[in-house]
Structure formats: C-alpha cells, structure tokens
MARTORSE-45140 format. One record per residue (C-alpha): residue in one letter; chain; x negated, y, z. Coordinates in steps of 0.001 Angstrom, whole numbers. Each point is the difference from the previous one (the first is absolute). Example, Ala and Ser with C-alpha at 12.3 -4.5 7.8 and 13.67 -1.06 7.14 Angstrom:
   resn   chain         u         v         w
      A       A    -12300     -4500      7800
      S       A     -1370      3440      -660
***
This chain:
   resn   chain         u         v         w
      X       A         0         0         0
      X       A     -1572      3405      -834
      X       A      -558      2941      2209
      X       A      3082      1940     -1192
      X       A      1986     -2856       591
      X       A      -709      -420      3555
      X       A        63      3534       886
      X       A      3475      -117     -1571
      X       A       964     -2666      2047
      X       A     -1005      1962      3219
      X       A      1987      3026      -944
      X       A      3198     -2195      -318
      X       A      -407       644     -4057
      X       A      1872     -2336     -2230
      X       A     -2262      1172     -3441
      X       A     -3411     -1343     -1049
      X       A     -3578       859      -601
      X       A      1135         0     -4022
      X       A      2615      2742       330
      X       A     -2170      2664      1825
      X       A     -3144      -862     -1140
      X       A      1030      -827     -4157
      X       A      1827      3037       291
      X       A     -2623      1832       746
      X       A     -2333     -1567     -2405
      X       A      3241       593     -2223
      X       A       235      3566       601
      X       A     -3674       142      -716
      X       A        67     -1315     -3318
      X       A      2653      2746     -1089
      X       A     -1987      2690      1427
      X       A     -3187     -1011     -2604
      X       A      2537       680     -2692
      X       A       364      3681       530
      X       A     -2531      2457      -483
      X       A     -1047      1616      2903
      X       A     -3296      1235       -25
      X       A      -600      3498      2174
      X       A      1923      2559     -1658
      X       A      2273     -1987     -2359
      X       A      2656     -1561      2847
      X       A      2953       845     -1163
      X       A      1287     -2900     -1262
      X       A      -546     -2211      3120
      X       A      1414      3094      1625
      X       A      3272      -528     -1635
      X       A      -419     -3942       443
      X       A       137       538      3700
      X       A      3019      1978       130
      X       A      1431     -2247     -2334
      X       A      -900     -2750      2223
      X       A      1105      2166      3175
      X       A      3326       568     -1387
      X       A       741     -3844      -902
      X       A      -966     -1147      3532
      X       A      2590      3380      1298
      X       A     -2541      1754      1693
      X       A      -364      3808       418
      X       A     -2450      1016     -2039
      X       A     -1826      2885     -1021
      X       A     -2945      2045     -2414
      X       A     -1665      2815      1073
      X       A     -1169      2932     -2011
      X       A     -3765     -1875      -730
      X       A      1721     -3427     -1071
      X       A      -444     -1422      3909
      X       A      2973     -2539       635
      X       A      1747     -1250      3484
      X       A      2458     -2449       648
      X       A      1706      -401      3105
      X       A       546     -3671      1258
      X       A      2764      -736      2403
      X       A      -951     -1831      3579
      X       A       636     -3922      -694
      X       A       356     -2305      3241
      X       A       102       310      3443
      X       A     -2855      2564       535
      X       A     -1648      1434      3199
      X       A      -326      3828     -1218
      X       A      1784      1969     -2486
      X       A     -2847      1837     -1214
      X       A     -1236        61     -3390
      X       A     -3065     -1344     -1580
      X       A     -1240      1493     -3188
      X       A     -1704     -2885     -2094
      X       A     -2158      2335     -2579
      X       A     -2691      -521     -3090
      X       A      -634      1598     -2873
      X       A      1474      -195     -3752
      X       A     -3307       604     -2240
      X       A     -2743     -2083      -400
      X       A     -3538      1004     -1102
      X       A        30     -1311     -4186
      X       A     -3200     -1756      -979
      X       A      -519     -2511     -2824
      X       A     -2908     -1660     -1447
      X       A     -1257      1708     -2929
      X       A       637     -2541     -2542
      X       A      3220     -1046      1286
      X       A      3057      1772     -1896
      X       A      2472      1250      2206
      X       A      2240      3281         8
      X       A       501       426      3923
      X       A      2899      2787     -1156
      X       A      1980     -3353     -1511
      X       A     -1652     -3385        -8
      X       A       973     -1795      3471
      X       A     -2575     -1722      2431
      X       A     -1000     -3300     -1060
      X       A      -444     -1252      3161
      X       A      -475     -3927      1329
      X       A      -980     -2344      2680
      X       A     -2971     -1567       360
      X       A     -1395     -1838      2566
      X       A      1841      1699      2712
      X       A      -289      3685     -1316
      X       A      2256      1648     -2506
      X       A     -1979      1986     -2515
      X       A       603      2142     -3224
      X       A     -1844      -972     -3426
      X       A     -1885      3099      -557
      X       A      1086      2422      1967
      X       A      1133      1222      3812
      X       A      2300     -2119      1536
      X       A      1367      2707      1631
      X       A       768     -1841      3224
      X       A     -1597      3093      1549
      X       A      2887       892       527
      X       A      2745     -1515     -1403
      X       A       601     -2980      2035
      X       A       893      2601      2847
      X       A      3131       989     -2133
      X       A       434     -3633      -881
      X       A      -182     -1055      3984
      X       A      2180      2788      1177
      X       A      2749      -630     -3146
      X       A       -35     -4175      1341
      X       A       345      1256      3194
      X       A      2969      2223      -144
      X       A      1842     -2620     -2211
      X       A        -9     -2919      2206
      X       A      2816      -234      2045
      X       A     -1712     -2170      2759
      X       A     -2686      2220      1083
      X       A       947      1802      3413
      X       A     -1466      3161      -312
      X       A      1245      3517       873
      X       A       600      2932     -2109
      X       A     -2214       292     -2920
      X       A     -1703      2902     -2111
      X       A     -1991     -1110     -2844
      X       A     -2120      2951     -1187
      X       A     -1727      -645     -3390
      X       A     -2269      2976      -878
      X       A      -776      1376     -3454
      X       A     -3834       781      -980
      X       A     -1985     -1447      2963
      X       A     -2998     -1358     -2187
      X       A      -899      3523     -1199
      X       A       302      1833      2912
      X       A      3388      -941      2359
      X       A      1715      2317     -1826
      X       A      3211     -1748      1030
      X       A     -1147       627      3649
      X       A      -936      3379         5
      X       A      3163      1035     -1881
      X       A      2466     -1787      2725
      X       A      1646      2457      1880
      X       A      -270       307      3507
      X       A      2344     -2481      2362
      X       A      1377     -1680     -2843
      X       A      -247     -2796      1070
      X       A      2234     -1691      2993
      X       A     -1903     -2742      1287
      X       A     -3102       775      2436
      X       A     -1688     -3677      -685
      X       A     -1530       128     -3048
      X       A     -1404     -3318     -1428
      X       A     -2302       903     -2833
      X       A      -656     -3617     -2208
      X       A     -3086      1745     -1717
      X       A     -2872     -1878      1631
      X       A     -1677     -2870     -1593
      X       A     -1185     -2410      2535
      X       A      2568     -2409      1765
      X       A      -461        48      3520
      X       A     -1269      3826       306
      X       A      2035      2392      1425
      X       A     -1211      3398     -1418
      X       A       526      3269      2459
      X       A     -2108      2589     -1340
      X       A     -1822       660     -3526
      X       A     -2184      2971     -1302
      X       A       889      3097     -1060
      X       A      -718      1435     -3921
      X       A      -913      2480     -2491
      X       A      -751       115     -3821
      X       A     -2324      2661     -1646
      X       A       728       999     -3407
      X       A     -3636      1036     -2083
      X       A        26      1600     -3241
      X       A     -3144      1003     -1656
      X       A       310      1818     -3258
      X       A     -2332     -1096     -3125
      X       A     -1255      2012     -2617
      X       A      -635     -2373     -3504
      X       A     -2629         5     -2587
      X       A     -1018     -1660     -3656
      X       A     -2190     -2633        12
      X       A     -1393     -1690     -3211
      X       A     -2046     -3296      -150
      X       A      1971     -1268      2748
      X       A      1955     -3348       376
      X       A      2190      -618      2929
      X       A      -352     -3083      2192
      X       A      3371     -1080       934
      X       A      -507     -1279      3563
      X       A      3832     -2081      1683
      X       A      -603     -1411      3410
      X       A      2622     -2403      1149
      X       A       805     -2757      2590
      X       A     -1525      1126      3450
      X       A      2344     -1024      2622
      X       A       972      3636      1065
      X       A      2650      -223      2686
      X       A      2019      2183      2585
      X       A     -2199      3337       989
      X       A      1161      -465      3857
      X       A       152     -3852      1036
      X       A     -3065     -1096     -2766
      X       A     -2187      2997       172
      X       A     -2647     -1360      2064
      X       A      -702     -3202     -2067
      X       A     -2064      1645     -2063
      X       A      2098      -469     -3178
      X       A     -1662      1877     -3051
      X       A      1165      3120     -1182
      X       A      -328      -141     -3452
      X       A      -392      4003      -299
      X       A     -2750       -11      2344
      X       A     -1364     -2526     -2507
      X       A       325      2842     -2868
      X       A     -1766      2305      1645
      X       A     -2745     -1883      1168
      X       A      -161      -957     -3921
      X       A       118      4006      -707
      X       A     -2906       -14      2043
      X       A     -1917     -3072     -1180
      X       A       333      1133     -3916
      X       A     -1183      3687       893
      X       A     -3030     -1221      2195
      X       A     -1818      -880     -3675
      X       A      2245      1027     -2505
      X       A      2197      2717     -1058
      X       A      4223      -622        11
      X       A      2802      2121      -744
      X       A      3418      -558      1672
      X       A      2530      -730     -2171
      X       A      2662     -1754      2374
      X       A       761     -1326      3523
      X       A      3211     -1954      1056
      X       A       539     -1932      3647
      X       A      1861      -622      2843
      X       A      4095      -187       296
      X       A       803       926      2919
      X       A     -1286      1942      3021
      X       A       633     -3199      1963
      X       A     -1724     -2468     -2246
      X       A     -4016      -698      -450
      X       A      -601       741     -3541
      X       A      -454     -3304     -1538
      X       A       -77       847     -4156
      X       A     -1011      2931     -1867
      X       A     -1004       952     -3491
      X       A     -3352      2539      -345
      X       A      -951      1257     -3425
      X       A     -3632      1122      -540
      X       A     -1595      2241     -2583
      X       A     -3942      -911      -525
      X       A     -2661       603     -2860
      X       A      1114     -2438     -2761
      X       A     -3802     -1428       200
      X       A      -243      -771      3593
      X       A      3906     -1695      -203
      X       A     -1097     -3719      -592
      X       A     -2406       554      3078
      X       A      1996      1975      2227
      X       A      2579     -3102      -369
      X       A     -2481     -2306      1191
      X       A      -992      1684      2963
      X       A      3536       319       826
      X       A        14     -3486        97
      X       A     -2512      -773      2179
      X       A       896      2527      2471
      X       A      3370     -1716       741
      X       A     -1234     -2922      -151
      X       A     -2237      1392      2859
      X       A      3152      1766      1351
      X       A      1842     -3388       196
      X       A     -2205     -1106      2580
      X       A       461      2340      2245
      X       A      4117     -1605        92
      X       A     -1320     -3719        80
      X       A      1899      -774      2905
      X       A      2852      2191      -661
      X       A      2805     -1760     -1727
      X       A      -794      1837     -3411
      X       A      -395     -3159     -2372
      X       A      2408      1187     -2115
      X       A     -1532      3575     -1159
      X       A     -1043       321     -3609
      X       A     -2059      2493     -1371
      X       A       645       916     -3672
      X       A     -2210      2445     -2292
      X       A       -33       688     -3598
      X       A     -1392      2962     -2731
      X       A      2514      2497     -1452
      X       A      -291      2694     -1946
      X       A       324      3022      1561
      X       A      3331      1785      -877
      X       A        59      3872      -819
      X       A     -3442       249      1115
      X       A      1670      1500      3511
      X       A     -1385      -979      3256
      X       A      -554      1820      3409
      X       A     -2661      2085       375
      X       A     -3552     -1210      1902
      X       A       253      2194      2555
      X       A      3737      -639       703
      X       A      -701     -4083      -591
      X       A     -2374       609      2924
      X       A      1989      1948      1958
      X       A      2391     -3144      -525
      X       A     -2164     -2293      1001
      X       A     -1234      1869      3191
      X       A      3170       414      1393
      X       A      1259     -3669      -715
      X       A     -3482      -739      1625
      X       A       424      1790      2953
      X       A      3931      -554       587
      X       A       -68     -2683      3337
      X       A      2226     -3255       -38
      X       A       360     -2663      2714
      X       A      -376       -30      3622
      X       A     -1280      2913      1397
      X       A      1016      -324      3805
      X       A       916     -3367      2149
      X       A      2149       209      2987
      X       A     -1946       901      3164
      X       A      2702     -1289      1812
      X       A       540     -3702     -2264
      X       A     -3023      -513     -1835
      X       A      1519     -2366     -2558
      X       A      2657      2861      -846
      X       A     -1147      2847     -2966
      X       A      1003      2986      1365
      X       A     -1148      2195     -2868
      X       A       -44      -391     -3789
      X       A       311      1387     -3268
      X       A      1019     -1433     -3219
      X       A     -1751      1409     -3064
      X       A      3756      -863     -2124
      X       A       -97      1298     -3438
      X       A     -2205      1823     -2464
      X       A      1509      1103     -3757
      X       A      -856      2610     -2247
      X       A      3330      2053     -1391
      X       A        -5      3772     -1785
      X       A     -3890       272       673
      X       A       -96      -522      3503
      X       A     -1247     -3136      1875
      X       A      2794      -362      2675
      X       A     -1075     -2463      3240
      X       A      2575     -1281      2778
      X       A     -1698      -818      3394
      X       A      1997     -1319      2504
      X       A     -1091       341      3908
      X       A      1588     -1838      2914
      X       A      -827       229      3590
      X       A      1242      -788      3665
      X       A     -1450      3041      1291
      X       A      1272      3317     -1653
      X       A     -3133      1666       298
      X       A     -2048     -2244     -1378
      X       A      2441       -82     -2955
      X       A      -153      3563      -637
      X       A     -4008      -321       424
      X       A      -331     -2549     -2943
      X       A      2447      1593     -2213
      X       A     -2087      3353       662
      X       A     -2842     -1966     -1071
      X       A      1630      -775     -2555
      X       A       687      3307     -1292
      X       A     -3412      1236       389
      X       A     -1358     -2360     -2451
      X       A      2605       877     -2707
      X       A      -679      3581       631
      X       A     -3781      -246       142
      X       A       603     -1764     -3860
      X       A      2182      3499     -1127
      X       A      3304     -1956       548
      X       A      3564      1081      1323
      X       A       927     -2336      2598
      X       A      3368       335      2525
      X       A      1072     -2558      1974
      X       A      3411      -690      1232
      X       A      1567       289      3462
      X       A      -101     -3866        -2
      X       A      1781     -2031      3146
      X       A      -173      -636      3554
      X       A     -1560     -2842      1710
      X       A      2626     -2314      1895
      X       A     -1457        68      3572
      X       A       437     -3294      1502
      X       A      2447      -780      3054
      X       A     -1505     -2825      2242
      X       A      2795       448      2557
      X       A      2550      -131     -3165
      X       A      3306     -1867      1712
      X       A       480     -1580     -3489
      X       A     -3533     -1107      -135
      X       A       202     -2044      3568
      X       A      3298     -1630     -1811
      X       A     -1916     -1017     -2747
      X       A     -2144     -1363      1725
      X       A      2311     -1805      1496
      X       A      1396     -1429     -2194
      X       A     -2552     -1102     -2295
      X       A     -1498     -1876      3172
      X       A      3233     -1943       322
      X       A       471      -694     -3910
      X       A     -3434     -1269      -219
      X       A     -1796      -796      3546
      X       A     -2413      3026      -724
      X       A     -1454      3340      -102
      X       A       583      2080     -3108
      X       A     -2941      2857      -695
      X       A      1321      3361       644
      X       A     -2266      2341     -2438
      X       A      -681      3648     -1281
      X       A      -969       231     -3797
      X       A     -1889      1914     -2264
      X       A      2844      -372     -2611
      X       A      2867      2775      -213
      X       A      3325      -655      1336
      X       A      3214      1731      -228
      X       A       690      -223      3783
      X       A     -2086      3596      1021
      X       A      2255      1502     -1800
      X       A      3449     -1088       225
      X       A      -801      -355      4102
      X       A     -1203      3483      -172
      X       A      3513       898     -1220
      X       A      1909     -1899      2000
      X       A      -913       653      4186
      X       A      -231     -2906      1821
      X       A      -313     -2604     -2573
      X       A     -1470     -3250       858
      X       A     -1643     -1589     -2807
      X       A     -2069     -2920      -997
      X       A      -986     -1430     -3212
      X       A      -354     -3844     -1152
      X       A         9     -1925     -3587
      X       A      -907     -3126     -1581
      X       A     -3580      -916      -831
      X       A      -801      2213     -3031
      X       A     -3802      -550     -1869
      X       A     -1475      2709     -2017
      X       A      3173      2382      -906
      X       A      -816      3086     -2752
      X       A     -1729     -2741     -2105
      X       A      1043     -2702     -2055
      X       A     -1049     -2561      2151
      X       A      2160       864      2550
      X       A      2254     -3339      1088
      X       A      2424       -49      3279
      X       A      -120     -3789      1850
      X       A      3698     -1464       243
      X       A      -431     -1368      3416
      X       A      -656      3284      1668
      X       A      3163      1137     -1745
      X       A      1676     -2456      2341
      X       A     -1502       131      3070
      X       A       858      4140      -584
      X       A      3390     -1014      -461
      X       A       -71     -2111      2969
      X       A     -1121      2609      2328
      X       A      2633      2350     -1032
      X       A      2810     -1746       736
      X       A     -1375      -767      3110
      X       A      -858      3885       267
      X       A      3586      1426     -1033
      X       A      1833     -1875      2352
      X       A     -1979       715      3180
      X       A        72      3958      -693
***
C-alpha cells in the first residue's frame, strides 16, 4: 500500500493515492501545454479562472494578471482561518540550441524516466508549475480536511516577482502562507536573499575594415543552471568564456568585434552564446587554431564539473559590409566583460555552507550600437548587496558605460520561533519518524514580499525535489511529489 494510501486511511478518507496524486501529475501535464514563460501568462491565466469557475470557486485577476481562488473549509476542522497555498505562473524558457521548439506555442514534451519527469529539450518548468498543479489537486478533492483556502498564483516571478511586487497590500485573507517553491523534499525554507539587477549600456562607435574574415565562434551545452540554488557549483558562464577569448586573441593578435549574444535570463548561468570576430584575413586559419587549443585548455579547468556535453564550434566567414567595432571600443568590451565579477563573493559568517552574497553576470547582446550587459546581485545582508552592485557600477563606469540598477527586493528574514514552523515540524516527524531541515537560501522567493504586505503573516516554503531548473536538464523526481502531497494533507488538517 503506498504512502498516500495510508495517510488516507488515517484521515478517515475513502479516495486513493491515484486520485490525488494522478491528478496532480494530471494537472501537470496540461500545464506543459500552455505557454507560460515570464511575461507571456495570459493564457494559463485564463485557464485558471476557467478552471476556478468549473470547480464554483470565487475567483479573481488582478490588474498585473495575478489570480486567487478562494476554497471553501472541507471537514471537521480545528480553526477557521485561511491558508494561502501560493507559486508562481512563469517559468524561466530555455532550450537546447539545436532542438526546435517555439516556447510561445509548441507544448512541453515532458516524460518519466527513471523516477524523474523531464522535458526533451527544454525546461520542464516544474519550477514552478507543479505548485499550481498541487494546489488545483488539492482544492478538488473532496476528502481532504482542510480549512479555507487561497491559492495565489503570481504572474512574472522568473524575471523579477513582478507578480509580487504588484499585489496590493492585505489582499490576501489568510495569514499562513505555504509557498510550494522550494526544491528539496524534506526542507522547510524560512528565509532567502534579497536582490537587485544592474542594467549596463556602453555605446560603440563602428569602423571599415578590409582584409578581414570573421570567425564565427557558437558555444553551447554547459550545464548553466539556477543563479541562486546552483551558483556556487562552479557552473561555467559561457560569457565569461567570451571574454576571456577577447582577451586571449588580443594578447598576440589584433580582433575587431563584430557580435556578442548570451545569457537568458537574470536568473540563469549563461550556458550558450554566439561571438563573431573580425581578424586579418592572413592570420584567420591560425587564429582558429589557437582558439582551439585554448578551450581545449579551458575544458580542463571544468573536468570535474558536469560539462561533458559542451561543444565548441568555429568556422571562416567572410566578413559582411566590412563593419565591425572599433579597437579601442572592442577593448573597452573586453575590459569590462573582464572585469565584471560572477560567483560567490561572500559565505555566511553565521552558516558557512550558506552563500550569502552573489552576482550573476546574466546576459550580454549587442542592439542599436550599444553592448547592453544584465548582472544580477543577490544577498542576505542588504549592505553587502548594495556594496557589490556598487562594485558593479564602478567597473561599467570606469569602461565609459551607463549603468542603473533597479530598486531590486527584500530579503525574507527568517522566523525560528515561526508557530507554523514548530507545526511543521511536527508533523513531518509524525509522517515520517524524522527531522526535516529547516533552511535559508540564496535563491529568491516571493515570500519577503507578499509577508511584507500582509502584517503578521506566517510563512514557510516547501516543494518537491527539483535538479538543475533554468536549464534544460532540469527533471523533478515523482516520489518527492508524493511524499509533498503526503505532508500536506497531514498539514491542512492540523491547522
């Protein structure tokens, strides 16, 4: 008999593990048919309230595309008060460059294997749609006990919790929030860093060059991976690659830039990029080689890094138009790219295993003649935040570049006396005879600020094991979908 089973059978249910837990899966599967990358929700908007509306529950879209449904109490409960169940609508879009797929139509082809469901060539997008797909199950089983309900499903979280910062104060009835945007069964998650993204623009004056071929230079297949949870595994960043290429071509030889292309997201490593070179059509066939051997040499560096799967690709074209960036703005380029930090830069003090600061060098692309860069900065401590993303600035000003950085988000300060946290506790020591980790990450969530709207909000956030979201390779393990499943009903009924 499986988990779900027996925990039914202790609440007096009458349903089994295949209605909940297929539903879910169910539920799942329609939710990779809709496009819903950041910024293009609308149509699983409308799904929702669709789906809101044939279940008869209140439901309701705010001016940003945020949507809540109200629940009714089911069962003999303890308290009245409402729990808001909440995730986010969008998921970060990344595909494998040689896989065809239109994100804006084409559905998620995703599958199970070996205990994880993935997607052939692209983001699953479990981060986070099975929190939509948990709280719909949920709410439509009629043998859960559980009291009222507010499922909050936020627009535009991957680019910057739009959704979030757009949600008007005390909207929201409940004060238990249970955010289902973690990604390790068995964690409780009360706190996370705070954020900020810097905007660069360097302008770039362009010259003629004859004699010149381009080098066509496409990077692809580096593991890349979420900004926040992954940043500390040393994952490559392919534009750091490009400009320590820049730099390795100008140490003996002379380059113009023609283009630069990398990074999707301010939350995802850069894993693939395109960089277009201009060189002296004699030194081409030479230049190419050296390329070769330096990352070959690069490689190396990665050999225990999960990167198996990066290809390097070169090839001699002639030079279009004869335009390219001028040398002194190619080195300017290069020198900024250089000097622009990624990774770690401070560990906890307090939990040395924690990253308490970071930046994310995001995306680099050339557009009207200006190179425009995306860093993104997260920290735990709002001083050292606005101390890297000064840093930050400096550089791009020392290279002659605009730079402005946003207001970005607060950190969610952790509550270790949290009366939903002791529950939680609780319970997950009775559902499976032990401790669950209760954690502070380096990722971003939503709770900050929707608790900083709402006084008195006790939140706490939980999820299913999720591996390497913001990257194709990202998979979500079935039996963790369960067990979180599990927990909750055990959860809803005791609050």
């Amino acid at each position: 008999m499986s988990l779900l089973n027996i925990i039914y059978l202790l609440l007096g249910g009458k349903m089994t593990i295949n209605k909940l837990y297929q539903n879910t899966l169910n539920k799942f599967d329609e939710i990779c048919k809709i496009p819903h990358c950041s910024g293009n929700e609308e149509q699983i908007g409308k799904w929702l309230i669709n789906w809101a509306k044939s279940q008869n529950f209140v439901a309701k879209q705010d001016e940003v595309g945020n949507v809540i449904i109200e629940v009714p109490a089911k069962g003999n409960i303890s308290s009245n008060q409402t729990v808001v169940l909440q995730g986010h609508m969008d998921m970060v879009c990344v595909k494998n460059e040689a896989y065809e797929h239109d994100f804006a139509k084409d559905p998620i082809q995703n599958y199970i294997e070996d205990g994880w469901m993935k997607a052939k060539g692209t983001t699953l997008g479990a981060d986070n749609g099975i929190a939509l797909a948990i709280a719909m199950a949920i709410a439509e089983d009629q043998n859960i006990v559980h009291p009222p309900l507010e499922l909050l499903f936020t627009v535009d979280e991957e680019r910057g919790l739009t959704g979030a910062n757009f949600l008007k104060a005390n909207t929201l009835k409940g004060k238990i929030l249970l955010n289902i945007d973690s990604e390790t069964e068995g964690e409780f998650t009360i706190g996370c860093a705070g954020g900020k993204d810097t905007h660069i623009e360097l302008g770039l004056t362009y010259e003629q060059l004859k004699n010149a071929k381009m080098i066509d230079i496409k990077i692809a297949g580096f593991t890349g991976g979420h900004s926040g949870i992954e940043i500390h595994q040393n994952r490559v960043n392919v534009i750091q690659v490009f400009a320590r290429i820049l730099n390795h071509i100008g140490l003996q030889n002379e380059y113009r830039l023609v283009d630069i292309k990398a990074g999707i997201a301010h939350n995802a490593i850069p894993r693939d990029g395109v960089l277009k070179i201009a060189v002296n059509e004699a030194e081409a066939s030479d230049i190419l080689h050296k390329l070769d051997n330096f990352f070959d040499l690069f490689l190396e560096e990665y050999i225990n890094c999960d990167e198996d799967d990066a290809t390097f690709e070169m090839n001699i074209q002639d030079l279009e138009n004869n335009t390219v960036v001028s040398k002194e703005d190619s080195q300017k380029v290069v020198n900024m790219l250089m000097a622009l930090p990624h990774g770690v830069a401070y560990m906890s003090a307090a939990n040395p295993e924690l990253v308490e600061t970071s930046n994310n060098l995001a995306i680099v692309y050339i557009e009207d003649q200006k190179l425009k860069v995306l860093t993104s900065q997260r920290s735990s401590s709002a001083s050292r935040n606005e101390f890297i993303t000064q840093k930050i600035e400096s550089i791009a000003r020392l290279a002659g570049a605009k730079v402005e950085s946003g207001n970005g988000y607060p950190s969610w300060q952790p509550n270790w006396e949290s009366e939903l946290l002791r529950k939680c506790k609780e319970q997950y020591f009775e559902l499976y005879k032990k401790e669950a980790k209760v954690n502070v990450i380096h990722a971003g969530l939503e709770c900050g600020i929707i608790g900083a709207k709402h006084d008195g909000m006790d939140m706490i956030s939980i999820g299913p094991n999720i591996r390497t979201p913001h990257s194709p390779e990202e998979k979500m393990e079935i039996i963790s979908v369960e067990k979180v499943l599990a927990f909750l009903v055990m959860l809803l009924k005791s609050l």
